[in-house]
Backbone as numpy.savetxt, mean C-alpha at the origin, in Angstrom:
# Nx Ny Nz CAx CAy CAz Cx Cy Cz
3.19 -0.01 4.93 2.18 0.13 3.91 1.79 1.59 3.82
1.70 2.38 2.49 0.82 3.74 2.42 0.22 3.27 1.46
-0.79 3.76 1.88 -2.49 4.48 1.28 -2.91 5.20 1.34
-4.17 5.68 0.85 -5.13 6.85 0.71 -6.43 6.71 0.47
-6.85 7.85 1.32 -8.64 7.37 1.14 -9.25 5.88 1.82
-9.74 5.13 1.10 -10.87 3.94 0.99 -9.89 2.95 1.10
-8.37 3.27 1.00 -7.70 2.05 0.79 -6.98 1.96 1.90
-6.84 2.87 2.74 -6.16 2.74 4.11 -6.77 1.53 4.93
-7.77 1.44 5.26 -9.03 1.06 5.89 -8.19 -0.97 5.45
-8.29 -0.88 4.24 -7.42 -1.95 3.44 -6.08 -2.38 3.75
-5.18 -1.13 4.09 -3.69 -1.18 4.78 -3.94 -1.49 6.12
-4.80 -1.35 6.80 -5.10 -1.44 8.42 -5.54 -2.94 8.16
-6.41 -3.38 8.38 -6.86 -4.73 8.03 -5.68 -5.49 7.67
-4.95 -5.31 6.81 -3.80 -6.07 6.19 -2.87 -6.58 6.80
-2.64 -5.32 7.73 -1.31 -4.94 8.88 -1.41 -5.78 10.01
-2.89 -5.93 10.06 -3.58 -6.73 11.28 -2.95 -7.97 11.18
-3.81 -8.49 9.78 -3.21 -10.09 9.66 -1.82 -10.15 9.97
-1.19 -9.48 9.31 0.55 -9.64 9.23 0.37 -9.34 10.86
0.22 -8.65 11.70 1.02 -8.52 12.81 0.80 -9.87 13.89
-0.91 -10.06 13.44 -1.14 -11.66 14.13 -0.09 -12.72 14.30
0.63 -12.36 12.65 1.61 -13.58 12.41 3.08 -13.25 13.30
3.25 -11.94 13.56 4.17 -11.82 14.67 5.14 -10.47 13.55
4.84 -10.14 12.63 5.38 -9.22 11.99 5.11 -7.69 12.27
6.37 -6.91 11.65 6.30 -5.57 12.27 5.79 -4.58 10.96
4.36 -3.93 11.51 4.25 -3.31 10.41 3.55 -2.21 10.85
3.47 -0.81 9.77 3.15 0.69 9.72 2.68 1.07 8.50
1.25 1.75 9.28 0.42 2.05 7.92 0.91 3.38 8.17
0.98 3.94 7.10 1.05 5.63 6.44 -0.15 5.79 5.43
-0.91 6.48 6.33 -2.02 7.50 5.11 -1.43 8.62 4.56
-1.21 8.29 3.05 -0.91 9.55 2.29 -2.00 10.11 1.30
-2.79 11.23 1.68 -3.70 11.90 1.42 -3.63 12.62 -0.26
-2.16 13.15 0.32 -1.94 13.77 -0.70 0.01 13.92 -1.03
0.11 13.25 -2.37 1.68 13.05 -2.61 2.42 13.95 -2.25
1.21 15.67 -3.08 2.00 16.83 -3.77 2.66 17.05 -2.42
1.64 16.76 -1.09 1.60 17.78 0.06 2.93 17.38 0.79
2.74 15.72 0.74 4.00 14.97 1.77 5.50 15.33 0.87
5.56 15.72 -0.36 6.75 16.30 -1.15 7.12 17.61 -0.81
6.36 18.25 -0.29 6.34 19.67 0.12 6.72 20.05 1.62
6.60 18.67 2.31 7.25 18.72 3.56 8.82 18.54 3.50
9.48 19.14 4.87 10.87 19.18 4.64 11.50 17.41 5.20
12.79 17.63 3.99 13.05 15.95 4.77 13.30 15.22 5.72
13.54 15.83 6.99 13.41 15.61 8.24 12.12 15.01 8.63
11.00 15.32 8.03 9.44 14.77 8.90 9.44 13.88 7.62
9.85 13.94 6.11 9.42 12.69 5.32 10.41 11.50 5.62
11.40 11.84 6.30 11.69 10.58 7.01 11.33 10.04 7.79
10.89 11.06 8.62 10.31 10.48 10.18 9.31 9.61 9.49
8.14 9.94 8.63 7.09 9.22 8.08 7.62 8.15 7.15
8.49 8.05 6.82 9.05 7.20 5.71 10.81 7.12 5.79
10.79 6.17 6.83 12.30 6.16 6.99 13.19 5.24 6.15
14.06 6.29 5.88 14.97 5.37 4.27 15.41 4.01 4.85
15.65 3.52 6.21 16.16 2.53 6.47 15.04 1.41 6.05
13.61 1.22 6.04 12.67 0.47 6.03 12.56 0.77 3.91
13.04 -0.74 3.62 12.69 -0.35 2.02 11.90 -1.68 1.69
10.97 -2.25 2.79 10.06 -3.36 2.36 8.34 -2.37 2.20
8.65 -1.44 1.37 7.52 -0.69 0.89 6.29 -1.01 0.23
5.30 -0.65 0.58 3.97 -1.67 -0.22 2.84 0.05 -0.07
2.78 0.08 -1.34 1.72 1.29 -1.44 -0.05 0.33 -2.03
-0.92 0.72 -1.47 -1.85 0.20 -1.77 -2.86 1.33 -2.62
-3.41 1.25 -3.48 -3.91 2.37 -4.52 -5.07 1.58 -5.67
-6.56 1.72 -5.00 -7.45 0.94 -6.02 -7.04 1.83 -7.07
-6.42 2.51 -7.82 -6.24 3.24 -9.15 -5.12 3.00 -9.72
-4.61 4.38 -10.25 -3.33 3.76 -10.95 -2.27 3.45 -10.18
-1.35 2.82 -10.42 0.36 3.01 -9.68 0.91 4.10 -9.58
1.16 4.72 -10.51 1.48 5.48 -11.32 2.44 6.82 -9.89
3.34 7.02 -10.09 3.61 7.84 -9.32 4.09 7.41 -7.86
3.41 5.97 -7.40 3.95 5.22 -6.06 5.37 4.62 -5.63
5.94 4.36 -7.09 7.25 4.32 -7.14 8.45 5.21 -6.49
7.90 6.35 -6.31 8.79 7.12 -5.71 8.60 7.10 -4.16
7.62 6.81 -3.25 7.42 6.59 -2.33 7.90 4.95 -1.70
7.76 3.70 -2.83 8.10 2.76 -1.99 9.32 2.04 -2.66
10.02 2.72 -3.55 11.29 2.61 -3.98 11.70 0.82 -5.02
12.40 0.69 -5.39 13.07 -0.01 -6.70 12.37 -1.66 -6.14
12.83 -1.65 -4.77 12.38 -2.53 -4.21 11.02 -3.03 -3.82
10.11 -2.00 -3.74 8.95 -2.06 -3.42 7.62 -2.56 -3.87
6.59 -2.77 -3.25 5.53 -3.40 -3.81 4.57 -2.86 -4.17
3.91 -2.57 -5.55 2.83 -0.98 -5.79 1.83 -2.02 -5.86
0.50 -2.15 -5.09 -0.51 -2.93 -5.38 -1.48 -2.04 -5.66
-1.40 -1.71 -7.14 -3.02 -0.66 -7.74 -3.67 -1.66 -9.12
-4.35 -0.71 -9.47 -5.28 -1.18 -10.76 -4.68 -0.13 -12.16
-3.98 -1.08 -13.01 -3.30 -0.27 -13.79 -4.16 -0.52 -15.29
-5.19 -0.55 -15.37 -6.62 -0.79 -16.03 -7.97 -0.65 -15.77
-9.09 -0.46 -16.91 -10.36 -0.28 -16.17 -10.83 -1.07 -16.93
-12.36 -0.57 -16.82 -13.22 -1.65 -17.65 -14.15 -2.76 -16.91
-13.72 -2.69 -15.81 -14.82 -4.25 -15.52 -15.78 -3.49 -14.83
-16.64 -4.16 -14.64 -17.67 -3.56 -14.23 -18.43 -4.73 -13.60
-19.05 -4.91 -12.53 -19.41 -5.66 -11.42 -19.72 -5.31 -10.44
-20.72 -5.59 -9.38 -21.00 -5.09 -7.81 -19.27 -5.08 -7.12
-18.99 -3.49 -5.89 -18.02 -3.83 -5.33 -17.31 -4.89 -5.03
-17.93 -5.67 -4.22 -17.28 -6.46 -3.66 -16.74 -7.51 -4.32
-17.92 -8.18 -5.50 -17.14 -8.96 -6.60 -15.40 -8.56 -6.99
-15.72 -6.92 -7.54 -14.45 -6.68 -8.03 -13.39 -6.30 -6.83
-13.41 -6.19 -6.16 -12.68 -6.19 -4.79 -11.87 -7.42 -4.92
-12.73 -8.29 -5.03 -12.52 -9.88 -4.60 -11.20 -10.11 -6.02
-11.89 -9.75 -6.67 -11.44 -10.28 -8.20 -9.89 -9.60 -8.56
-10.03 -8.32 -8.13 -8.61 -7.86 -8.24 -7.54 -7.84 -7.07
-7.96 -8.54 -6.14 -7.23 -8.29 -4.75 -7.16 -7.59 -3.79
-8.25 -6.99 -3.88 -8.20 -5.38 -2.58 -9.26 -6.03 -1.62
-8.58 -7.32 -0.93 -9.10 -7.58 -0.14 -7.87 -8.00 0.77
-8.16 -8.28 2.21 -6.77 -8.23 3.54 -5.88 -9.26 2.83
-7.02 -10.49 2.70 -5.62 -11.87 2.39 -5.02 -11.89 1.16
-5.31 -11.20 0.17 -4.98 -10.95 -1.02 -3.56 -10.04 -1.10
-4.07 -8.99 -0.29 -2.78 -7.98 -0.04 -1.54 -9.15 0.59
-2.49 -9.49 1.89 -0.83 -10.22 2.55 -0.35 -11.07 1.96
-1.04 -11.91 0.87 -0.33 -12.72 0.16 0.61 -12.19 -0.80
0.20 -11.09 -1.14 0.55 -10.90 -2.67 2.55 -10.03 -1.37
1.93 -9.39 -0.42 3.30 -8.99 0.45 4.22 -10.19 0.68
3.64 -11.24 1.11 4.58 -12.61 1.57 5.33 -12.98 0.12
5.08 -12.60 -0.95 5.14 -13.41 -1.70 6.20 -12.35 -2.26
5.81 -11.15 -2.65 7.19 -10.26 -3.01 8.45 -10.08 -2.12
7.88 -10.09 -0.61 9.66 -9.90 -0.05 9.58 -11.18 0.54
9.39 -12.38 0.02 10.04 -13.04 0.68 9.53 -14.09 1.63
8.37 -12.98 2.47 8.23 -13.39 4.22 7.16 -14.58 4.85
């Protein structure tokens, strides 16, 4: 899983459930895209190794741009719209940026 910011916190939690269930998983905080593109490819592998392509970027905003990080195969879970307006947690609830929401919506794209 990568995230950023407020949503890591979201990838951690997530990772939890899944690992309860006996699964292998790694959060990556990516802070900043421009910066991890600017590293040489030796350490963006180490952080993102081409062999692992069950990719899941988590992003309360757009997608937009996550595609290149979790590849053809991968799972972009953002908000590719605005407009609602509601206390946090309602809309949390409502769009999925909550743990069981994520792991479902993961079980359900690759498969597991």
């Amino acid at each position: 899983m990568i995230a950023t910011g407020s949503e890591v916190n979201l990838a951690l939690e997530s990772a939890a459930l899944l690992r309860a269930e006996g699964k292998k998983v790694r959060v990556v905080s990516m802070p900043s895209m421009e910066l991890f593109m600017k590293q040489d490819k030796a350490y963006r592998d180490s952080v993102l190794p081409p062999s692992c392509t069950k990719r899941v970027s988590i992003e309360a905003g757009s997608s937009f741009g996550w595609a290149r990080f979790t590849g053809d195969s991968g799972l972009n879970i953002a908000l590719d719209h605005f407009g609602a307006s509601a206390p946090y947690k309602v809309l949390t609830e409502k769009f999925g940026f909550i743990p069981a929401s994520v792991v479902e919506r993961i079980k359900k794209h690759f498969n597991v």
